[in-house]
C-alpha positions as CSV (number, residue, x, y, z in Angstrom):
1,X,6.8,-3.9,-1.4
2,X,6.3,-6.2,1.9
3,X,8.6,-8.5,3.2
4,X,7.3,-11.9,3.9
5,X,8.7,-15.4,4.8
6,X,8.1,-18.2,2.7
7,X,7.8,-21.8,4.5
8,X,11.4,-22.9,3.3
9,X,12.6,-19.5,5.7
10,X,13.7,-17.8,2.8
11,X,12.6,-13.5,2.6
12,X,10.6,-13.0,-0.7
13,X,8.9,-9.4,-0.9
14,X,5.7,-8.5,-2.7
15,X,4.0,-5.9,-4.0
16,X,1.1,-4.7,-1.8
17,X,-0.9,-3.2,-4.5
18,X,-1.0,-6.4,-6.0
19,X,-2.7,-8.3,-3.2
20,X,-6.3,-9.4,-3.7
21,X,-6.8,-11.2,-0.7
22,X,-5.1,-12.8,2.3
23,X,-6.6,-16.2,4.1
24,X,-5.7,-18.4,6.9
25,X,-6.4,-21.9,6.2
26,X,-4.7,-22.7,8.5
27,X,-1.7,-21.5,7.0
28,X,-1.0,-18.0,5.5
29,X,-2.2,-17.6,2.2
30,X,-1.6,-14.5,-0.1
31,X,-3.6,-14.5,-3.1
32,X,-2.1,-11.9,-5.8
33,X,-4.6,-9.8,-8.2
34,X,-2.3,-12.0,-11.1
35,X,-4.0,-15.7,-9.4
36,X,-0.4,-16.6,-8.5
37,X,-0.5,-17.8,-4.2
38,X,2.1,-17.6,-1.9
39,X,2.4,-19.4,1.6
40,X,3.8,-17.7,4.2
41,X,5.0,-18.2,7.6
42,X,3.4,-14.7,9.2
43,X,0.1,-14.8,10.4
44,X,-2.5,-13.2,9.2
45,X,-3.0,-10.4,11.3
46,X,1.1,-9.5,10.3
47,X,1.0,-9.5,6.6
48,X,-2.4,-7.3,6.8
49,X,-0.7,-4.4,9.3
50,X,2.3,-4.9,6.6
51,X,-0.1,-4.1,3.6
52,X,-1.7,-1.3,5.5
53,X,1.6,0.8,6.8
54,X,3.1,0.1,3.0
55,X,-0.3,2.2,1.6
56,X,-0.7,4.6,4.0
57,X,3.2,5.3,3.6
58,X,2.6,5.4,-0.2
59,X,-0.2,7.8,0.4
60,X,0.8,9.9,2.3
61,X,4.2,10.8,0.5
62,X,1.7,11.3,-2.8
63,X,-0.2,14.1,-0.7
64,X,3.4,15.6,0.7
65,X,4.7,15.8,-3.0
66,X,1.2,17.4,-3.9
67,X,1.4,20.1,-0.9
68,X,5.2,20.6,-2.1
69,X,4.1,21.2,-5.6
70,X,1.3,23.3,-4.7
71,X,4.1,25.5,-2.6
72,X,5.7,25.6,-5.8
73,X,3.0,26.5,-7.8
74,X,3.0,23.4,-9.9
75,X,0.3,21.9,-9.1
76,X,-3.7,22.1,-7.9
77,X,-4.3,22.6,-4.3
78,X,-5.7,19.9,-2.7
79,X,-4.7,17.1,-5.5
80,X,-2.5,14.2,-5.2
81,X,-1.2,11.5,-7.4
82,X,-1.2,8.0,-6.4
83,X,1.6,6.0,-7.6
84,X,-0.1,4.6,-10.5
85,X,-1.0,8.1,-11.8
86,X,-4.5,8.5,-11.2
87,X,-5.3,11.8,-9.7
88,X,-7.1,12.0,-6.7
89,X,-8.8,15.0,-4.8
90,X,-7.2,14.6,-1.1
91,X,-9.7,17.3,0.6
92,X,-12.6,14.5,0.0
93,X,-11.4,11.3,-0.2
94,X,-8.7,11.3,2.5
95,X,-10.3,14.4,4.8
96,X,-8.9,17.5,5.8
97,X,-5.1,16.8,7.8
98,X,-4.1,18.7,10.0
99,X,-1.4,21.2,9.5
């Protein structure tokens, strides 16, 4: 979830992975992946860094928990989970990390 402002001042927060799109025109516009818009009162440039940090923080706890399990021997090196389940091979899609 990101915290945003609506115009009235009031904090709403919404969920990232359900963004389609965000606009200026001139105001802040979020369109949600549902058709549902929200006007906001952070720029642009704001709610996209907001989006951004709440994935890669998502993602990067799902390839933690995937090097913990692995530890464990729970689960297959290299694999990670993102939170909607879907398994996804972290030595190709996200590149090697560094230890």
């Amino acid at each position: 979830m990101i915290e945003v402002t609506r115009e009235s001042g009031t904090p709403m927060y919404l969920n990232a992975d359900h963004v389609e799109y965000v606009e200026a025109t001139p105001d802040t516009v979020i369109m949600m992946d549902s058709g549902k818009s929200y006007k906001v009162k952070e720029d642009v440039l704001t709610v996209v860094e907001r989006i951004v940090a709440y994935q890669q923080r998502v993602h990067y706890i799902a390839a933690v928990d995937a090097e913990q399990l692995d530890r464990a021997g729970k689960g297959a090196p290299g694999v990670a989970f993102r939170s909607s389940g879907e398994e996804v091979e972290t030595s190709s899609e996200m590149g090697d990390l560094p230890d």
